[in-house]
Structures are given as structure tokens and as C-alpha cells.
C-alpha positions as YAML, in Angstrom:
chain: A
units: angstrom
residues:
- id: 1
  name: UNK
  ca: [97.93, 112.73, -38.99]
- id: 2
  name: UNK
  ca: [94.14, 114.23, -38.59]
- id: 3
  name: UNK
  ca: [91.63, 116.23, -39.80]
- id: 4
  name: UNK
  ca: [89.06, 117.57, -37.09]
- id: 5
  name: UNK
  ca: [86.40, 120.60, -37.01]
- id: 6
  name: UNK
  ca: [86.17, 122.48, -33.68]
- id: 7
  name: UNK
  ca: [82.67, 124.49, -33.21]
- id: 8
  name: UNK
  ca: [80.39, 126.21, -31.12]
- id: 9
  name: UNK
  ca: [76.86, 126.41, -31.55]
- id: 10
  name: UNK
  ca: [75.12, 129.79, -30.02]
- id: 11
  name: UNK
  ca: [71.85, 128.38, -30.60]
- id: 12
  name: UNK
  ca: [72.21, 125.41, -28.77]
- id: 13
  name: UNK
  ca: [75.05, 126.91, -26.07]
- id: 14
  name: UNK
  ca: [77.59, 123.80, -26.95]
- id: 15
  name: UNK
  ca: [81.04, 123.22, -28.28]
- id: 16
  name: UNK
  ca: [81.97, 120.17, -30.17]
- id: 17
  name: UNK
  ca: [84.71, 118.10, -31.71]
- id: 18
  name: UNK
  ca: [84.99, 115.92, -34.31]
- id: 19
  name: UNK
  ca: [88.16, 113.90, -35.47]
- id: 20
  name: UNK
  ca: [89.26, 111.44, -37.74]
- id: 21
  name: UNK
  ca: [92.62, 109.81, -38.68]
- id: 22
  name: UNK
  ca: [94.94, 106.63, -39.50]
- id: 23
  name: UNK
  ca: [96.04, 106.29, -35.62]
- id: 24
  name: UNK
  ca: [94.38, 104.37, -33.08]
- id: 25
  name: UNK
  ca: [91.66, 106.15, -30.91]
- id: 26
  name: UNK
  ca: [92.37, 109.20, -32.13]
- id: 27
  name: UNK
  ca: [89.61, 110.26, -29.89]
- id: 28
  name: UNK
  ca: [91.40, 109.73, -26.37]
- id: 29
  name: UNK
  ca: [94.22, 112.73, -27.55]
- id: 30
  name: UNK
  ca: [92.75, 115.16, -29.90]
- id: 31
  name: UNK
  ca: [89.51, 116.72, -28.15]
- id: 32
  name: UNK
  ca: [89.85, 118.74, -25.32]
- id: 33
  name: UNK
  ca: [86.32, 120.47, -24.59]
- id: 34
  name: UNK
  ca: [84.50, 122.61, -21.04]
- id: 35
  name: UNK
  ca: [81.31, 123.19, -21.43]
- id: 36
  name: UNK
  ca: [81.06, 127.35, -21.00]
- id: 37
  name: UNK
  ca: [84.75, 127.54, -21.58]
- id: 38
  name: UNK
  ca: [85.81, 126.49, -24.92]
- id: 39
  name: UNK
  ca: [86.79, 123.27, -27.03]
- id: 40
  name: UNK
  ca: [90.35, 122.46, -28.54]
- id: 41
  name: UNK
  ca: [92.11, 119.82, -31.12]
- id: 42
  name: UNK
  ca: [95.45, 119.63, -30.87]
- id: 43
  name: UNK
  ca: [97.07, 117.45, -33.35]
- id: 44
  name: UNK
  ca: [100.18, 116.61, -35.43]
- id: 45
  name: UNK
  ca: [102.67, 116.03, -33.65]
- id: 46
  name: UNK
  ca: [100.70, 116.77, -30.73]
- id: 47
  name: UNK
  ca: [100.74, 118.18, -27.77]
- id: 48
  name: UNK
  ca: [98.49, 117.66, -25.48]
- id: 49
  name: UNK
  ca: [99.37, 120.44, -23.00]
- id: 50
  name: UNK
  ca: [97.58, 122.38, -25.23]
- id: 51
  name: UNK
  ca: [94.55, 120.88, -24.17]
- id: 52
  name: UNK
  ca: [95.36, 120.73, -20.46]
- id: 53
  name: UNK
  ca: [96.56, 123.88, -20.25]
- id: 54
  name: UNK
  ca: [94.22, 125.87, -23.15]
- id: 55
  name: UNK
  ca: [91.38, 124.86, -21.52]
- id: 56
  name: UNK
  ca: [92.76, 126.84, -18.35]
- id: 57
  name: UNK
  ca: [93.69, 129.67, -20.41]
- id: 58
  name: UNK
  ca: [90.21, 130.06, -22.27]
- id: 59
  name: UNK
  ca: [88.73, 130.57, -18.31]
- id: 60
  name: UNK
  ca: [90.32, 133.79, -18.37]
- id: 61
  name: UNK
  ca: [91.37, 134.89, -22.05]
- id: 62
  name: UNK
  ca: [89.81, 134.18, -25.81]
- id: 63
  name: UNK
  ca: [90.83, 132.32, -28.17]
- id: 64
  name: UNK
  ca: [93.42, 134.08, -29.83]
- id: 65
  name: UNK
  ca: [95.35, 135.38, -26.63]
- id: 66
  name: UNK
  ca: [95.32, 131.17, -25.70]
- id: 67
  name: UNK
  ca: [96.69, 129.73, -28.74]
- id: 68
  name: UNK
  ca: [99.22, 132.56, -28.57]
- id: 69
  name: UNK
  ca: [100.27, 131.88, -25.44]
- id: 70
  name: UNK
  ca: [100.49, 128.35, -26.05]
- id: 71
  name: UNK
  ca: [102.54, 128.48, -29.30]
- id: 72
  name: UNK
  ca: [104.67, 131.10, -28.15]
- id: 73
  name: UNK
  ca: [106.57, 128.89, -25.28]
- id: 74
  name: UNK
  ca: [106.93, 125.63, -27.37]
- id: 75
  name: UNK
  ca: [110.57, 125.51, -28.94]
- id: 76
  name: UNK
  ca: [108.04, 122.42, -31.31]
- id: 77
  name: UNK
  ca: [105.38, 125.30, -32.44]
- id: 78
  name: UNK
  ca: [106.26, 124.69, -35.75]
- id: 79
  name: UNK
  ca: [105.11, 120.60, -35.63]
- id: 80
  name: UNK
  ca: [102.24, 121.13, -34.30]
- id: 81
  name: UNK
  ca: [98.60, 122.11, -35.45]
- id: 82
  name: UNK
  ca: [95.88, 123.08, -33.00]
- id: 83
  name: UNK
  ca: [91.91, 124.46, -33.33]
- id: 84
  name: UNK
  ca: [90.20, 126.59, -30.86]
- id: 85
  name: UNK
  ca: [86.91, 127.65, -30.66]
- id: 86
  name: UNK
  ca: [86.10, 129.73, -27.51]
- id: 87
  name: UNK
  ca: [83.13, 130.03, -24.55]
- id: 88
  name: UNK
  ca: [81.66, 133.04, -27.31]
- id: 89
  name: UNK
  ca: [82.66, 131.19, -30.32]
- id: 90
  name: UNK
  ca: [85.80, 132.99, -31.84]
- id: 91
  name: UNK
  ca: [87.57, 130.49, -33.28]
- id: 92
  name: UNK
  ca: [91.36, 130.78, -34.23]
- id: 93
  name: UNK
  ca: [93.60, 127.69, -35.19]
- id: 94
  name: UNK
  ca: [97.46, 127.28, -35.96]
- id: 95
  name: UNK
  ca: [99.20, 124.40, -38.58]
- id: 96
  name: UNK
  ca: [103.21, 124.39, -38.13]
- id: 97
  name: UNK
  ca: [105.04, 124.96, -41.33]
- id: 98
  name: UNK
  ca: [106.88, 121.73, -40.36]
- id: 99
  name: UNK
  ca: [103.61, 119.59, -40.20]
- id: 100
  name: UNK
  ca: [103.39, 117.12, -43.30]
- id: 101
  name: UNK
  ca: [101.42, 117.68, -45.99]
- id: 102
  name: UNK
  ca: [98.50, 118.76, -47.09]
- id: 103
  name: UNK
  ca: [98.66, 120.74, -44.04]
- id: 104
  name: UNK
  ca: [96.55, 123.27, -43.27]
- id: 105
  name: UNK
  ca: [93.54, 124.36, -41.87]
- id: 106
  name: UNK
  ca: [90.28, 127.00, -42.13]
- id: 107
  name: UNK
  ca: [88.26, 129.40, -39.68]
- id: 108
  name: UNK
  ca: [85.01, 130.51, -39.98]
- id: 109
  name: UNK
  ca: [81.50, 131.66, -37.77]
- id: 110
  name: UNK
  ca: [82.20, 129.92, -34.43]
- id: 111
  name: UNK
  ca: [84.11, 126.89, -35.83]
- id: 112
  name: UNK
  ca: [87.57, 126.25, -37.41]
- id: 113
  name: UNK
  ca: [88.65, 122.87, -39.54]
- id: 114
  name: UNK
  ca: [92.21, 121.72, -39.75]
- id: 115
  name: UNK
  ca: [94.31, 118.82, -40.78]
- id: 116
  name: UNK
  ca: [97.42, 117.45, -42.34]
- id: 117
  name: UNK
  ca: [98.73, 114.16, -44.02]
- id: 118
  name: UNK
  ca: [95.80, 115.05, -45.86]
- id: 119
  name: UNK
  ca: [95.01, 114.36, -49.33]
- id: 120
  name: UNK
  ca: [94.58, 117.89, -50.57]
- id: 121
  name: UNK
  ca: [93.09, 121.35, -49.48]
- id: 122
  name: UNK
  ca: [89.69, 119.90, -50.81]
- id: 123
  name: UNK
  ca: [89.82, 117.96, -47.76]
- id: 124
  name: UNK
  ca: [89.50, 121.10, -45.46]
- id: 125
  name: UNK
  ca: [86.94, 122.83, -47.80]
- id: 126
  name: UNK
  ca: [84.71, 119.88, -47.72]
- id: 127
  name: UNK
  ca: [84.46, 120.29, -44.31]
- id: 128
  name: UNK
  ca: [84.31, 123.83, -44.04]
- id: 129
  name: UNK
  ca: [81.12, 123.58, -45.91]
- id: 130
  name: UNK
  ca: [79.71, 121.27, -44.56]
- id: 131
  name: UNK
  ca: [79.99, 123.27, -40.85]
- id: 132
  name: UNK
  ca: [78.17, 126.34, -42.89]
- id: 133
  name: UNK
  ca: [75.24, 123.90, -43.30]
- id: 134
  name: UNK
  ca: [72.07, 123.05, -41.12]
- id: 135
  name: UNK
  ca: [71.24, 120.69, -38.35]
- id: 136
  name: UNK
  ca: [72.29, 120.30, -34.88]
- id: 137
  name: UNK
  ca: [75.78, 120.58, -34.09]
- id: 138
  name: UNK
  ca: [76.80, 117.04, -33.94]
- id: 139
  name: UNK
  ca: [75.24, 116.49, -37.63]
- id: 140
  name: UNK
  ca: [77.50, 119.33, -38.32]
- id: 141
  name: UNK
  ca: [80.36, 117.43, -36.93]
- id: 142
  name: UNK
  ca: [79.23, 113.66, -38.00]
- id: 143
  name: UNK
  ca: [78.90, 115.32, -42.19]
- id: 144
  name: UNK
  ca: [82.00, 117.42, -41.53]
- id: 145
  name: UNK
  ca: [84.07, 114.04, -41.01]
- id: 146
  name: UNK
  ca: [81.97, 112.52, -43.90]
- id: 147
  name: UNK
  ca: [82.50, 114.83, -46.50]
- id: 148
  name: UNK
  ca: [86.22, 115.40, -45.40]
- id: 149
  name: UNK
  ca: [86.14, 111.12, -45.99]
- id: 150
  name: UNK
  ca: [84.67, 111.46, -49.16]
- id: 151
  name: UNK
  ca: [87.47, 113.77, -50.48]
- id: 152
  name: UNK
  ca: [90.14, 111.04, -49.50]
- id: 153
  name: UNK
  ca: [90.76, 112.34, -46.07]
- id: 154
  name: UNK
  ca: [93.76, 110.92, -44.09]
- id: 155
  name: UNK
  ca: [95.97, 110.19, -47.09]
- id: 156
  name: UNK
  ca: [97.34, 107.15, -45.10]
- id: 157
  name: UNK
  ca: [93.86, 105.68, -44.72]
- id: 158
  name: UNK
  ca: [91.31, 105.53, -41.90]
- id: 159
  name: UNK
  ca: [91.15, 103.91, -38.43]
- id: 160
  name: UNK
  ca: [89.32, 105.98, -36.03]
- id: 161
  name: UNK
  ca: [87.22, 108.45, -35.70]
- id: 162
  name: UNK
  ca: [85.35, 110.26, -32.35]
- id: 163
  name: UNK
  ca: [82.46, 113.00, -31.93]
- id: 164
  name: UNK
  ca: [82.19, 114.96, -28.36]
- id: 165
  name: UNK
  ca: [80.01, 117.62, -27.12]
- id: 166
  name: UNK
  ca: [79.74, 119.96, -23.97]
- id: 167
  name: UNK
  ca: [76.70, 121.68, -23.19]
- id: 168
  name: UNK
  ca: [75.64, 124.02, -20.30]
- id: 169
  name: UNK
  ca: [73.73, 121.82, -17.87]
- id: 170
  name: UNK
  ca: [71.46, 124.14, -18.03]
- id: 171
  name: UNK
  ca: [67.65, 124.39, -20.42]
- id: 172
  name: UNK
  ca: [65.70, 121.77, -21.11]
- id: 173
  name: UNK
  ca: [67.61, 118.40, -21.05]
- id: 174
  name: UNK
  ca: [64.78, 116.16, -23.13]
- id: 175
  name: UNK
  ca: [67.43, 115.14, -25.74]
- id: 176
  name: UNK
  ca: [70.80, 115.21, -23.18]
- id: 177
  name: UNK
  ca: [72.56, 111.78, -22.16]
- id: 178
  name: UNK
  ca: [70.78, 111.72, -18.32]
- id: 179
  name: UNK
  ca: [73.91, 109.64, -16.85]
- id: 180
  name: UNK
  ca: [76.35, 112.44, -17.79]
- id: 181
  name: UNK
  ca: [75.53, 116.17, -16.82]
- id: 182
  name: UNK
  ca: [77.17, 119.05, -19.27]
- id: 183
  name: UNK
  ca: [78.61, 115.87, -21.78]
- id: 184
  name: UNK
  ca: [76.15, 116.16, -24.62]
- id: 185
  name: UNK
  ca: [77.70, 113.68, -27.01]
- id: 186
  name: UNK
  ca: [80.46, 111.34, -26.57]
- id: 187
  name: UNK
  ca: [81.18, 108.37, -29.00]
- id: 188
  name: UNK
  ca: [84.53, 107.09, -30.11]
- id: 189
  name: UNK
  ca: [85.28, 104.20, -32.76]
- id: 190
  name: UNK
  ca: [89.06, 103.67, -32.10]
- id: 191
  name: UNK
  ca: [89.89, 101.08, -34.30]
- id: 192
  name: UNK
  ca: [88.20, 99.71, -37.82]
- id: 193
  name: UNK
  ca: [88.43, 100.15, -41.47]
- id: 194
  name: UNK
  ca: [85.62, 102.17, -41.72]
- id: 195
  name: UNK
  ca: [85.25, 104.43, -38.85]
- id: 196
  name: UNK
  ca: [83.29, 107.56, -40.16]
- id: 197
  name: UNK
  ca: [80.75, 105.25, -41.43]
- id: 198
  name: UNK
  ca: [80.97, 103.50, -37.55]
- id: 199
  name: UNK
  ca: [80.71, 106.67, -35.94]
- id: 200
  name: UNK
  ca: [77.57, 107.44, -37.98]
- id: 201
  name: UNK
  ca: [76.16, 104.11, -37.20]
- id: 202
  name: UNK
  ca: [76.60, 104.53, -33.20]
- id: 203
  name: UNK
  ca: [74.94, 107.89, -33.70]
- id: 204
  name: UNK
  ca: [71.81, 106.20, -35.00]
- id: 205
  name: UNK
  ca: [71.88, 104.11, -32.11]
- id: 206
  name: UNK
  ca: [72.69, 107.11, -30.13]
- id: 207
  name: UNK
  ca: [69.76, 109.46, -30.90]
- id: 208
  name: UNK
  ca: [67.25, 105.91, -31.04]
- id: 209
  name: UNK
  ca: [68.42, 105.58, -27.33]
- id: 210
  name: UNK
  ca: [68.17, 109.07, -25.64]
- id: 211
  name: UNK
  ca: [66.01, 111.08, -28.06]
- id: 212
  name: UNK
  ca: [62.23, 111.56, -28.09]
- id: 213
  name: UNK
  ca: [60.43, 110.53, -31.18]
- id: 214
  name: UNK
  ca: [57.37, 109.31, -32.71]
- id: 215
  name: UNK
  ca: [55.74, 106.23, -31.90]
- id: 216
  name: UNK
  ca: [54.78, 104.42, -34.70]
- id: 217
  name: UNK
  ca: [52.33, 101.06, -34.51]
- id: 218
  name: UNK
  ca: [53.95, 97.43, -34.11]
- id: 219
  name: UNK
  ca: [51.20, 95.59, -36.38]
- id: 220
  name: UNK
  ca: [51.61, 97.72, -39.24]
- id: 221
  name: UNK
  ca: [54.98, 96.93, -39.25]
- id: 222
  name: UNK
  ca: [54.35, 93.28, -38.25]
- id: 223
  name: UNK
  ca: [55.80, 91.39, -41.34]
- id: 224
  name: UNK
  ca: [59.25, 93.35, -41.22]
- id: 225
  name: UNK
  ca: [59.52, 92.84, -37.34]
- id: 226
  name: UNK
  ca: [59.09, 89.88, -37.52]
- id: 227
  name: UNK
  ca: [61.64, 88.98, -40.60]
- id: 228
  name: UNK
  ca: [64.35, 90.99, -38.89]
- id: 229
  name: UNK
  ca: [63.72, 88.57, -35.19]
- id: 230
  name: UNK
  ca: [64.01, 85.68, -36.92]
- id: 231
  name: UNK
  ca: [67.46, 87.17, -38.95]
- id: 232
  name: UNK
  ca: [68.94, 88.14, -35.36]
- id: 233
  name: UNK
  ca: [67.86, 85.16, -34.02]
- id: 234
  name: UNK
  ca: [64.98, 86.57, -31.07]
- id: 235
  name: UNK
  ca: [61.64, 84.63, -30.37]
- id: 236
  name: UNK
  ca: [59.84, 87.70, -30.10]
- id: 237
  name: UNK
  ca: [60.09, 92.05, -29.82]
- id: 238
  name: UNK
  ca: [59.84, 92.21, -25.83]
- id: 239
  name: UNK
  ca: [63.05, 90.41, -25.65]
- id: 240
  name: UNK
  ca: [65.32, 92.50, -28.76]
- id: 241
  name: UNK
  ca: [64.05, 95.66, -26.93]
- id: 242
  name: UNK
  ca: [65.08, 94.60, -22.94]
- id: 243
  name: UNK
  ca: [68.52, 93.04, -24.18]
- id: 244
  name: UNK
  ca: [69.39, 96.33, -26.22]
- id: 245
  name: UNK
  ca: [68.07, 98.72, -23.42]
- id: 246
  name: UNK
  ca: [64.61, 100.27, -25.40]
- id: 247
  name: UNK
  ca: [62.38, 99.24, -22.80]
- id: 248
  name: UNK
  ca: [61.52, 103.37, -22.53]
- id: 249
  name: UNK
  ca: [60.69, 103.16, -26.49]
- id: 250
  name: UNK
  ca: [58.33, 100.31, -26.39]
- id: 251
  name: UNK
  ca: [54.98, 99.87, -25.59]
- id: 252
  name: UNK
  ca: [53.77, 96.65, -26.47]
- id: 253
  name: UNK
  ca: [51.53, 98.03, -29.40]
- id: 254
  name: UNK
  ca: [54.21, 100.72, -30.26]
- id: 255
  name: UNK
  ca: [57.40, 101.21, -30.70]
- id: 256
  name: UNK
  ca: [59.96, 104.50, -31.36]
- id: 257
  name: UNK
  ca: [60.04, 105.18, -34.96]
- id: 258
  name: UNK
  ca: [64.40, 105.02, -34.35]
- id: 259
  name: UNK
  ca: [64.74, 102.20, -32.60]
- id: 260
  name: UNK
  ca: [61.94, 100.45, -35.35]
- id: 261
  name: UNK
  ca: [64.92, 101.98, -38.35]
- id: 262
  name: UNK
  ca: [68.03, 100.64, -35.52]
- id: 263
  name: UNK
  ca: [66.16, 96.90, -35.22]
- id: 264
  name: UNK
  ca: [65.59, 96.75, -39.19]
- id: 265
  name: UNK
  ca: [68.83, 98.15, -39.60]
- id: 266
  name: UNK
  ca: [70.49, 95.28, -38.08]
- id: 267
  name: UNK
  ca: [68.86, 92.52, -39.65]
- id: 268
  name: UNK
  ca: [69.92, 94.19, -43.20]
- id: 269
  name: UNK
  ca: [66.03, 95.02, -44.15]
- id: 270
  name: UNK
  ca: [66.77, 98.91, -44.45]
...
């Protein structure tokens, strides 16, 4: 009742998940992800063994000898559909020939896609292509999910969606979430109509709030700043910034060209 992508990005040493799907919080039972080890979706009718155990079995084996092993005991092998991506980025996956259809997944350079209830194989392509593209590797995940949406998706509908990356704590950690060492990315929308669309919106907020950026002048953006306060109902910038926790992106006479887009963004004036 899913569609996910499971990848690994060499450049950037991290493994990442994205899901989407007509079931509540999809997020809390699909990804299973180590940073160094490996990352896993297990879905369908799923079990989630295969993401408690798998992620044991890619310590000492690849990817292919661990979905293997975890098909090969599980009398309910044929319901299930699971992606794997391992710590060196081969990437295997497995759809049941009892899961519902579409069913049916893709595996390509460090990543594999997979679904089923899904509207068609155009689903899965969509999202194949869009892990062949550019960017970092939750943009791959975050337009994997979108262009999956935009080719109908879930065929039931849409009510969650989730987006979670592992990373080495190791390297320079200018862009990593401080209060959680190795998790990279984790942000879940578990229940509303348009969750892709959600999830994209928290990852605005997301990069505004942990990235570094450019600083761009508060006067010359005076008139819109000052629109969008009034719209959200603050007396003045100092306090919109402290209440949504950008007091590290504001200066007084600047402000971070992200959180500037997340503030205008909220008052409707971009």
C-alpha cells in the first residue's frame, strides 16, 4: 500500500528513505536505516522483521545475501515487498507475486524504487528517474515521492508521507541536525490530504533552520516584512524569529535568505 525509493549516496556517505502511501504514518513502519550499514523499506503486507533483523544481516553480508535470507524463511514471502540498499550501495529489492497491483518495483546505481496498489508502472519509472537526477540525496528522495505523486501514486489516495537519512558522524557537520549525531534527515507527515506537498513544506523549514545561507538585508525587504507581520499577526521581526527558533539567522539588519522565503511563505506573499 506504498511506494518508497531506498538510496545511498557515495558522495555524501548516506543512505536514505523516502515513503509515501494511503495508511497512517507510514513513516513509523517502512524505513529501517544504520548509518555505515545499510537502509531498508519493507512494505505490503509488511514485515517489519525485515527491518530489525536486515539491518543485522547487512553488518555482516550485502544486500543480496540479506534479502535472501530474509525471504527465504517467511512461509508470507510472496505478500511482501522489500528495498535494500547496502553500506557500498548495491541495491536489490523483492515484490511478492501475491502483493496487489500495480506491484512492482526497479533497481538501479545505489538505489532501488518499489511499490504496489499503485496506479501503474509509470509510477515506479517516475521515480526511478527522478533518483538518476541531481541534488543532494534528500532532494532525490523529496522529487522521487513528487514525481511518483504526480503519476497518481497510491491508487487509494494519499495520507502520509516520511523522508529519513543516516550519515557517518563523521566530515564536516555544517549542514547536519546538531541535536542528533549520524540522523541526517528525519521528517514525517503522518496524516493529511496532501502529504508530499507537507513533506516538501517541512523541508523548507528544515534546511531554513539548520543550513547555512546567505544573509540578505532587512530594509530592502522592508515593505514585504512588514506585510507578512501584520498577516501573521506579530508587532515586529525580533519576535516572528525568537518564537519560530531563527534567532541564529537574524541579525537585526539581516536576515537568512530561507528563513526571509519560510516568513513570506507563511503569510501567502511568495
Amino acid at each position: 500500500m506504498t511506494f518508497s525509493i531506498v538510496i545511498y549516496d557515495p558522495q555524501e556517505k548516506a543512505w536514505g528513505v523516502g515513503v509515501a502511501s494511503k495508511f497512517l504514518a507510514v513513516g513509523a513502519f517502512v524505513p529501517w536505516l544504520k548509518a555505515g550499514v545499510g537502509a531498508i523499506a519493507t512494505q505490503a503486507l509488511a514485515n517489519l522483521q525485515y527491518g530489525v533483523e536486515g539491518l543485522k544481516l547487512l553488518e555482516k553480508y550485502d544486500a543480496k545475501t540479506t534479502l535472501e535470507k530474509l525471504i527465504s524463511s517467511d512461509p508470507l514471502r510472496d505478500h511482501r515487498q522489500v528495498g535494500i540498499v547496502d553500506s557500498k550501495g548495491n541495491a536489490v529489492a523483492f515484490t511478492g507475486s501475491k502483493c496487489y497491483p500495480y506491484a512492482g518495483h526497479t533497481v538501479g546505481n545505489n538505489f532501488t524504487v518499489q511499490g504496489n496498489i499503485l496506479a501503474g508502472e509509470e509510477v515506479i519509472e517516475a521515480m526511478a528517474r527522478a533518483a538518476e537526477g541531481k541534488g543532494k540525496i534528500y532532494e532525490k528522495i523529496l522529487n522521487a515521492l513528487i514525481e511518483a505523486d504526480k503519476k497518481g501514486g497510491d491508487r487509494r489516495g494519499r495520507q502520509s508521507a516520511a523522508i529519513i537519512v543516516v550519515k557517518e558522524p563523521e566530515g564536516d557537520f555544517k549542514e547536519i541536525n546538531p541535536f542528533s549525531v549520524g540522523k541526517y534527515i528525519d521528517l514525517r507527515v503522518d496524516d493529511h490530504k496532501d502529504p508530499i506537498n507537507e513533506l516538501a513544506r517541512i523541508v523548507k523549514l528544515w534546511e531554513a533552520m539548520f543550513f547555512e545561507e546567505e544573509m540578505v538585508s532587512v530594509k530592502e525587504y522592508e515593505d514585504k516584512i512588514n506585510e507578512a507581520l501584520k498577516r501573521l499577526g506579530y508587532s515586529d521581526l525580533r519576535t516572528w524569529v525568537e518564537i519560530n527558533n531563527f534567532e541564529n539567522k537574524y541579525t537585526g539588519d539581516k536576515i537568512g535568505k530561507r528563513v526571509l522565503e519560510v516568513l513570506l511563505r507563511s503569510a501567502g506573499l511568495n
